[in-house]
N, C-alpha and C positions, 0 to 999 in steps of 0.2 A: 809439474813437469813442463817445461816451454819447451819450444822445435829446435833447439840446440840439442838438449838431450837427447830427443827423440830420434834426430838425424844421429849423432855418435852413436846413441844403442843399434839404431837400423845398419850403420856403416860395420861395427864390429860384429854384430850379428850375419849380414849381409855375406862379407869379404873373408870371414872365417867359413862358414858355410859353403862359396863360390871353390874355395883354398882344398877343406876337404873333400870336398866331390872330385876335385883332380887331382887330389891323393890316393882316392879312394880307387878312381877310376886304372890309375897305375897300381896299385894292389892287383886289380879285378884282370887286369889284359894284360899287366905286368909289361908294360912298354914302356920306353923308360923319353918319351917325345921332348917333354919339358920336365925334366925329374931330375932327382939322386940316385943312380944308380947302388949307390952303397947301404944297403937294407939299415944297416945301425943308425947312421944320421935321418934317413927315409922315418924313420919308424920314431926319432927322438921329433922330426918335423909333425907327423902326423899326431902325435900323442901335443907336442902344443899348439896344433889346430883345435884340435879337440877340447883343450885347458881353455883356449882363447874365447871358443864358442859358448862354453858353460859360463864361463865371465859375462861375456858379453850377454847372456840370458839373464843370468841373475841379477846383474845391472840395473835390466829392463824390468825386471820385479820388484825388484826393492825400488824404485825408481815410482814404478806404480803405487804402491803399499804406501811410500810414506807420500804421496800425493794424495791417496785415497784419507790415513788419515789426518790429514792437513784439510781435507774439502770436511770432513766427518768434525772437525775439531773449530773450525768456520764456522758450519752449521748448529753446532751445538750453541755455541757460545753468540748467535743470533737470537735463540730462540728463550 
């Protein structure tokens, strides 16, 4: 994995994450400052925050995985 990937997984991890907290936070105090007032689209927004965030997690895992075994398959095939 080089610092491209790592910055996209951090960026879509990141910016999903920042996304749902101000989602979350207009659920929670139900103010509508920077929001959807309209519960349907509100609610179809936060559900693909949430899609975006589970992406961007498992990105960063599989992402790991197959670096790990890429170093594990290196190593072997040294020794």
């Amino acid at each position: 994995m080089n610092i491209k990937d790592i910055v996209a997984n951090g960026v879509i991890i990141g910016m999903s994450g920042v996304l749902l907290w101000h989602f979350l936070n207009i659920w929670r105090f139900e103010q509508y400052l920077v929001g959807e007032p309209n519960i349907i689209i509100r609610s179809l927004e936060t559900a693909g925050l949430v899609f975006i965030l589970l992406f961007g997690i498992g990105k960063y895992i599989s992402d790991l995985k197959r670096e790990t075994r890429k170093r594990d398959l290196e190593r072997d095939g040294s020794q």
